[in-house]
N, CA, C and O of each residue as an XYZ file, in Angstrom:
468
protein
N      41.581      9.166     -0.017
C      41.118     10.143     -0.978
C      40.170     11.096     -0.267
O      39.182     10.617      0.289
N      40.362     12.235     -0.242
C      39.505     13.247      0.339
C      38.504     13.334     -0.731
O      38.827     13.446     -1.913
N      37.155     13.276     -0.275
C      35.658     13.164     -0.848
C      35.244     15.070     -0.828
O      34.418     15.555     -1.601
N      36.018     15.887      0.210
C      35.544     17.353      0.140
C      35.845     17.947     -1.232
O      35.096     18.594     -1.964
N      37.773     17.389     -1.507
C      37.981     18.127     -2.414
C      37.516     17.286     -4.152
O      37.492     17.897     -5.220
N      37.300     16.274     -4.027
C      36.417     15.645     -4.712
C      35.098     16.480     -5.467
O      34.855     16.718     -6.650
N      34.354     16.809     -4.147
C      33.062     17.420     -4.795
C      33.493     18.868     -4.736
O      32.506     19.389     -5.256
N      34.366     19.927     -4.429
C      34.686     20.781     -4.556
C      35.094     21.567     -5.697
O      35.143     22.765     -5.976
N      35.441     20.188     -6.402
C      36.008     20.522     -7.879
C      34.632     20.406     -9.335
O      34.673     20.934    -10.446
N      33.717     19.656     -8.821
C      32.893     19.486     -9.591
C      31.739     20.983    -10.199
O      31.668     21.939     -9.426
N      31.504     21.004    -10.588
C      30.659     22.097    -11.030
C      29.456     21.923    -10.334
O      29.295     20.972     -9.568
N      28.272     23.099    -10.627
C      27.011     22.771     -9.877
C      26.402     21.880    -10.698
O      26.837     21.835    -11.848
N      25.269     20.967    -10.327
C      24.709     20.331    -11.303
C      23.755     21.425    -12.299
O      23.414     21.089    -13.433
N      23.452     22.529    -11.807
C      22.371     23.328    -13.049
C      23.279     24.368    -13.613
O      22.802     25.481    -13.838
N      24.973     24.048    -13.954
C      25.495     25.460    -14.370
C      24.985     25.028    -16.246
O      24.373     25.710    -17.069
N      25.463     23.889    -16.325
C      24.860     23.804    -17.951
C      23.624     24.362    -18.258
O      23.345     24.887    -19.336
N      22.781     24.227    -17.162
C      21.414     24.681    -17.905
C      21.227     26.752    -17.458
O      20.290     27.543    -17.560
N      22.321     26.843    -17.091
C      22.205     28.361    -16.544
C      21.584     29.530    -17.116
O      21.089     30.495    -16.533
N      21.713     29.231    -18.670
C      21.211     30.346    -19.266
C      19.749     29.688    -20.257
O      19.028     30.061    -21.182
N      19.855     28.954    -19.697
C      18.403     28.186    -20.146
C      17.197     29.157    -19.792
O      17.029     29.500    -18.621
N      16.369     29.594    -20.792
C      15.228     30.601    -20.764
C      15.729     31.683    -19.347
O      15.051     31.986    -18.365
N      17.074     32.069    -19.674
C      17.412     33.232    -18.412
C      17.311     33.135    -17.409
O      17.694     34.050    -16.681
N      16.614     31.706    -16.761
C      17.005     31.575    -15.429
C      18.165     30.775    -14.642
O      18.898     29.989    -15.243
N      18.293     31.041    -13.175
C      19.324     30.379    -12.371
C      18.684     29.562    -11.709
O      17.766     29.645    -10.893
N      19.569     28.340    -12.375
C      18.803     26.723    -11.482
C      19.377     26.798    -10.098
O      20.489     27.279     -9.879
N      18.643     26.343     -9.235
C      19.385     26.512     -7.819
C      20.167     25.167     -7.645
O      19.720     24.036     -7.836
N      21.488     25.540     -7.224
C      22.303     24.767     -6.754
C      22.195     23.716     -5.605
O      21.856     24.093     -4.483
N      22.461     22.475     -5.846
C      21.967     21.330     -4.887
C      23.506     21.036     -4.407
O      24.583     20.844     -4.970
N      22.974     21.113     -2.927
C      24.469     20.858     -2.090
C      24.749     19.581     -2.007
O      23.810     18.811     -1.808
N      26.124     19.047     -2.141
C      26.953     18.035     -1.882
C      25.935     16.680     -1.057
O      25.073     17.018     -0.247
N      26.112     15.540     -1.304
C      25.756     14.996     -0.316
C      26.344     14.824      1.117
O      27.560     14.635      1.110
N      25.939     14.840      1.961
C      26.156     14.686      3.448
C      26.498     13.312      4.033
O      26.704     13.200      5.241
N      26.559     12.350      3.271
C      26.435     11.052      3.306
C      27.870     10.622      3.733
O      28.653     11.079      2.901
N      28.571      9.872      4.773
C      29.660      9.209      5.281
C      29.866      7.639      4.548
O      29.256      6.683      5.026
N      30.612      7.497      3.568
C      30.788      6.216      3.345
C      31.343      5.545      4.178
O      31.953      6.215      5.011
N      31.404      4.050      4.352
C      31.986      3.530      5.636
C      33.488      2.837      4.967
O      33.663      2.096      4.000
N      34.158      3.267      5.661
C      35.773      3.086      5.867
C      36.126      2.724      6.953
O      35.324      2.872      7.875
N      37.419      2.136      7.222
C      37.510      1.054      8.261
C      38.658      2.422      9.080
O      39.569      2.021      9.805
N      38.495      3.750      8.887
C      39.305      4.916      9.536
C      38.044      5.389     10.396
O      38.219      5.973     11.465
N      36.591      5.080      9.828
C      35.312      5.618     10.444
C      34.041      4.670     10.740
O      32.853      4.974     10.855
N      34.606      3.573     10.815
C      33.705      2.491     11.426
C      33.128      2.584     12.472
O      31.905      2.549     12.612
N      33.943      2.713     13.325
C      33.554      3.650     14.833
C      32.502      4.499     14.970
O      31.431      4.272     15.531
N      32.963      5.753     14.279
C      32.313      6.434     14.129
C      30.784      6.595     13.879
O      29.947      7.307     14.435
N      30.684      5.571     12.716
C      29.430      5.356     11.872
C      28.342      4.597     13.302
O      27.324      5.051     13.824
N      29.207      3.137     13.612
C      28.394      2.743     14.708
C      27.966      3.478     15.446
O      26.759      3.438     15.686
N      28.920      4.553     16.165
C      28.174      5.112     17.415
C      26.988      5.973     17.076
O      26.071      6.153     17.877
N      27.030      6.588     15.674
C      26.458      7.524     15.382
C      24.973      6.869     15.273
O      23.947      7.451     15.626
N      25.037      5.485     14.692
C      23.773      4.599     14.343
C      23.044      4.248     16.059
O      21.860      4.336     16.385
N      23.907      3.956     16.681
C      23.261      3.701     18.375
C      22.718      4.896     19.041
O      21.686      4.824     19.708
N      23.519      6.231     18.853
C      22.299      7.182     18.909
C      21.328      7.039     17.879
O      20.408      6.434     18.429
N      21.134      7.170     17.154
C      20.139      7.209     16.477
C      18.917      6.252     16.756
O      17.767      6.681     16.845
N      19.295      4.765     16.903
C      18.417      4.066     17.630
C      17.955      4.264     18.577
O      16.789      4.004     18.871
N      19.114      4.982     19.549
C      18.630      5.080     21.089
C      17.481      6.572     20.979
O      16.327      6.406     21.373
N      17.648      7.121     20.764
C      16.649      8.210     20.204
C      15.293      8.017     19.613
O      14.302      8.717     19.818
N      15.413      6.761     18.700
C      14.134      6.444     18.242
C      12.999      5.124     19.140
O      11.823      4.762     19.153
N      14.310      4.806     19.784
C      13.257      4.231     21.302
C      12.691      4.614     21.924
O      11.609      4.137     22.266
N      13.297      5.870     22.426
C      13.443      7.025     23.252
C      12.034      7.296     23.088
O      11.267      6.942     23.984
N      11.620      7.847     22.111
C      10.429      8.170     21.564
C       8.492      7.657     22.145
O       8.044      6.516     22.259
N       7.883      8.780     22.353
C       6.772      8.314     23.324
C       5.337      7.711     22.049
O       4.736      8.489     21.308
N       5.179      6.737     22.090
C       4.532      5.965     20.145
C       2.888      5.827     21.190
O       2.158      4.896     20.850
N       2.491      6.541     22.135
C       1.145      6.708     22.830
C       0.720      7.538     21.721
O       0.177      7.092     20.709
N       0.992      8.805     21.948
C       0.772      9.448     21.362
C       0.604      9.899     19.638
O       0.078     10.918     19.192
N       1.238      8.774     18.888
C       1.065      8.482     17.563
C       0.264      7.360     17.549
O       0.425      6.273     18.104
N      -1.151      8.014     16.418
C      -2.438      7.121     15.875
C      -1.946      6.366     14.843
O      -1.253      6.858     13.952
N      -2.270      5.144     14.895
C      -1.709      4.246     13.730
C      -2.601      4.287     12.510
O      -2.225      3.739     11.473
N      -3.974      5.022     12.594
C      -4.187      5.152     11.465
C      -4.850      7.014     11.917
O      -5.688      7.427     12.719
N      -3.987      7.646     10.966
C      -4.451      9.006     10.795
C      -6.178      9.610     10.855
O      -6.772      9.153      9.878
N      -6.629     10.042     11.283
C      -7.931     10.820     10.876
C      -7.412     11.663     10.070
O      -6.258     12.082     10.170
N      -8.451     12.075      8.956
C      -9.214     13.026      7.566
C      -8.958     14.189      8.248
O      -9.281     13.930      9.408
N      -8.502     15.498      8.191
C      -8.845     16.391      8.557
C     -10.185     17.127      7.598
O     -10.775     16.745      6.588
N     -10.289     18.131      8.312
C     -11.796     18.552      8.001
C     -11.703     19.324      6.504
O     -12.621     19.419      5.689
N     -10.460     19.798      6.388
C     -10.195     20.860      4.482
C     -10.255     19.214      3.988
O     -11.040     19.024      3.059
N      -9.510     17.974      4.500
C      -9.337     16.793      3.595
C     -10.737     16.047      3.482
O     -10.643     14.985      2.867
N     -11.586     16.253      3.784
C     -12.813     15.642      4.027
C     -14.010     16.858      2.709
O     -14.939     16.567      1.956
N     -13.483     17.847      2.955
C     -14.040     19.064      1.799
C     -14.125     18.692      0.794
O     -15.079     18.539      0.032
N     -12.760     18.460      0.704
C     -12.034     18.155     -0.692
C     -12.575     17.761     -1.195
O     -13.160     18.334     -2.114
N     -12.766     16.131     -0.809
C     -12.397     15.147     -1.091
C     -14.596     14.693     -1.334
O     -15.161     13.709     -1.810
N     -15.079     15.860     -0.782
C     -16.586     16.402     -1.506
C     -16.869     16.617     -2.820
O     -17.600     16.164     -3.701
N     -15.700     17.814     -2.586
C     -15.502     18.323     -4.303
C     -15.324     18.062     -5.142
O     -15.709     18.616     -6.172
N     -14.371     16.682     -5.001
C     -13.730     15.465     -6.129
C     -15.296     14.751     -6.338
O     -15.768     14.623     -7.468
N     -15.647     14.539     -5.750
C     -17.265     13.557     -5.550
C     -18.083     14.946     -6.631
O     -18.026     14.998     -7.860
N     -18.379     15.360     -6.249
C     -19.280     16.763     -6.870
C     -18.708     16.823     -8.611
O     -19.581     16.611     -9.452
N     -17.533     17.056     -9.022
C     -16.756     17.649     -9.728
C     -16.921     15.676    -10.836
O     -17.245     15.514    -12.013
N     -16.628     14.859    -10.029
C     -16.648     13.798    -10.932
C     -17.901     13.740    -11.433
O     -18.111     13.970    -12.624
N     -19.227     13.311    -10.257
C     -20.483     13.269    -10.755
C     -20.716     14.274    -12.204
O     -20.876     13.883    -13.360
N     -20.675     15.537    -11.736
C     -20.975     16.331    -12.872
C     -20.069     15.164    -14.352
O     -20.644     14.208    -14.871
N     -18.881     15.541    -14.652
C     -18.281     14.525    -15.063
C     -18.742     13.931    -15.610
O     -18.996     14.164    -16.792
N     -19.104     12.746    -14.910
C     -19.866     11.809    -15.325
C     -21.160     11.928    -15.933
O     -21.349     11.256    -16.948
N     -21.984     12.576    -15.551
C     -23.283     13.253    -15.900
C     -23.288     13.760    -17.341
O     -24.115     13.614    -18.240
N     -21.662     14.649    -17.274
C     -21.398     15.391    -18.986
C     -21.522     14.020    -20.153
O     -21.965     13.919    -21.297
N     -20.932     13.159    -19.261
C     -20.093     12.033    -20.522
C     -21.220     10.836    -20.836
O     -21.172      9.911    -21.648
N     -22.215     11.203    -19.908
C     -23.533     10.191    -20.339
C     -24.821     10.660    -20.887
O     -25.885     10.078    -21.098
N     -24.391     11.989    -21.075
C     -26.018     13.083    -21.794
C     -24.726     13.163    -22.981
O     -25.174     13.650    -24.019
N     -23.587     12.892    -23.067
C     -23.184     13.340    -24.321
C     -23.409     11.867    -25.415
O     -23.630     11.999    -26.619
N     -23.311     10.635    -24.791
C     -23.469      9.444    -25.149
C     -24.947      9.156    -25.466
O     -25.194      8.484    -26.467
N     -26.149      9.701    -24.538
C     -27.294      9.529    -25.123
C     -27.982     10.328    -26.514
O     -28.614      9.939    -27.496
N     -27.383     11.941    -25.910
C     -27.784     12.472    -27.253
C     -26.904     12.038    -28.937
O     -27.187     12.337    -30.097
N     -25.770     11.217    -28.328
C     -25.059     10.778    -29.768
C     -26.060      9.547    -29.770
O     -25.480      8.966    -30.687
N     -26.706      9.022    -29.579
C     -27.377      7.778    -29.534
C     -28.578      8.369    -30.452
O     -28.901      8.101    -31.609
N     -29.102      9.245    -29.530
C     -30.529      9.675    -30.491
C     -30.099     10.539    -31.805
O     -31.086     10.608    -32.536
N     -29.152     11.121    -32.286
C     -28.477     11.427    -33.061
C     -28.363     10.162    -34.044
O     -28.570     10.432    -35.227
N     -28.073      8.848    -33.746
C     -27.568      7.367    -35.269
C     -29.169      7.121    -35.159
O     -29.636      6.462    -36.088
N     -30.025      7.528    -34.216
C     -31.435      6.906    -34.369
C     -32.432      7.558    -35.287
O     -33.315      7.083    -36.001
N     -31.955      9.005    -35.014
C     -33.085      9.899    -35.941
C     -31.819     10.581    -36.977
O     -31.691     11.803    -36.910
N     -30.914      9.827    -37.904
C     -30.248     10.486    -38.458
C     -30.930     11.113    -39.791
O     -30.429     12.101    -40.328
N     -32.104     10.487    -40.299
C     -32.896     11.128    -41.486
C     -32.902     12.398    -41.001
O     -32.266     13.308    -41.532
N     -33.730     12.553    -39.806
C     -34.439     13.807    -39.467
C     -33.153     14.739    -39.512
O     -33.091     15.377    -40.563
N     -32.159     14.959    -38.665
C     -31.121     15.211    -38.456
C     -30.433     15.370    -40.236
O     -29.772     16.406    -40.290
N     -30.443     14.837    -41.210
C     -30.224     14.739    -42.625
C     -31.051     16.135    -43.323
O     -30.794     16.970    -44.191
N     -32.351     15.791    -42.248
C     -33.614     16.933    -43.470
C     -33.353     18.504    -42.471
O     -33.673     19.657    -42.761
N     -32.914     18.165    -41.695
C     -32.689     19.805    -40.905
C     -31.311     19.952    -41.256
O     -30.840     20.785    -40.482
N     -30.521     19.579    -41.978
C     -29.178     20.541    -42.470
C     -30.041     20.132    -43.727
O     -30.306     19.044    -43.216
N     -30.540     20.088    -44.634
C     -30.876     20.192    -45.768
C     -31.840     21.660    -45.670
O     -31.690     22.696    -46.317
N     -32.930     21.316    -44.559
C     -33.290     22.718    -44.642
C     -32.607     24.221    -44.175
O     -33.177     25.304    -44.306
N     -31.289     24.018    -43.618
C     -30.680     25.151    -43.040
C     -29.443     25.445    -43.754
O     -28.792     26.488    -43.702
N     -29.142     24.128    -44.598
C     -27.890     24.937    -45.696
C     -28.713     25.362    -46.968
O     -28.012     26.101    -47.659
N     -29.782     25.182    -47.440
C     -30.742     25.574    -48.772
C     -31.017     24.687    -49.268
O     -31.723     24.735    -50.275
């Protein structure tokens, strides 16, 4: 069974949604993927032994096993710190003043009494 004319016949996957709010979904190409068949067994192996042999090949001195922060990721990652504190800061002056709010609720009772009439 030919797999080209297979997916050749199929539609794109975004033509249904084509006129969806007027835009064009971009079309996703075919997979590239070789199923294994005993016409391309061969094939597949040799293709896998390069691939290994290539990834031996490879000089692993030069790759750190654990990454360093770069310096924008280290900023950031300030700002998240900065940005939460505040945060946090909002959500515990909002919890105390609701606190002193159930404590002095008379008072709080006699000042909308005096400001609606």
């Amino acid at each position: 069974m030919n797999t080209t004319l297979l997916l050749s016949h199929r539609s794109s996957p975004g033509a249904e949604f084509a006129g969806l709010l007027g835009q064009r979904w971009p079309v996703v190409p075919p997979s590239l993927r070789t199923p294994p068949r005993p016409e391309n067994r061969a094939y597949l192996r040799a293709l896998r032994a390069a691939e290994a042999a290539a990834w031996e090949a490879q000089d692993r001195t030069k790759v750190r096993t654990t990454p360093r922060l770069e310096a924008e990721d280290v900023a950031e990652g300030r700002w998240f710190v900065v940005l939460g504190l505040i945060g946090a800061g909002t959500v515990a002056y909002g919890l105390w003043t609701t606190g002193w709010l159930f404590q002095n609720w008379d008072r709080f009772l006699a000042l909308a009494h005096r400001l609606l009439g």
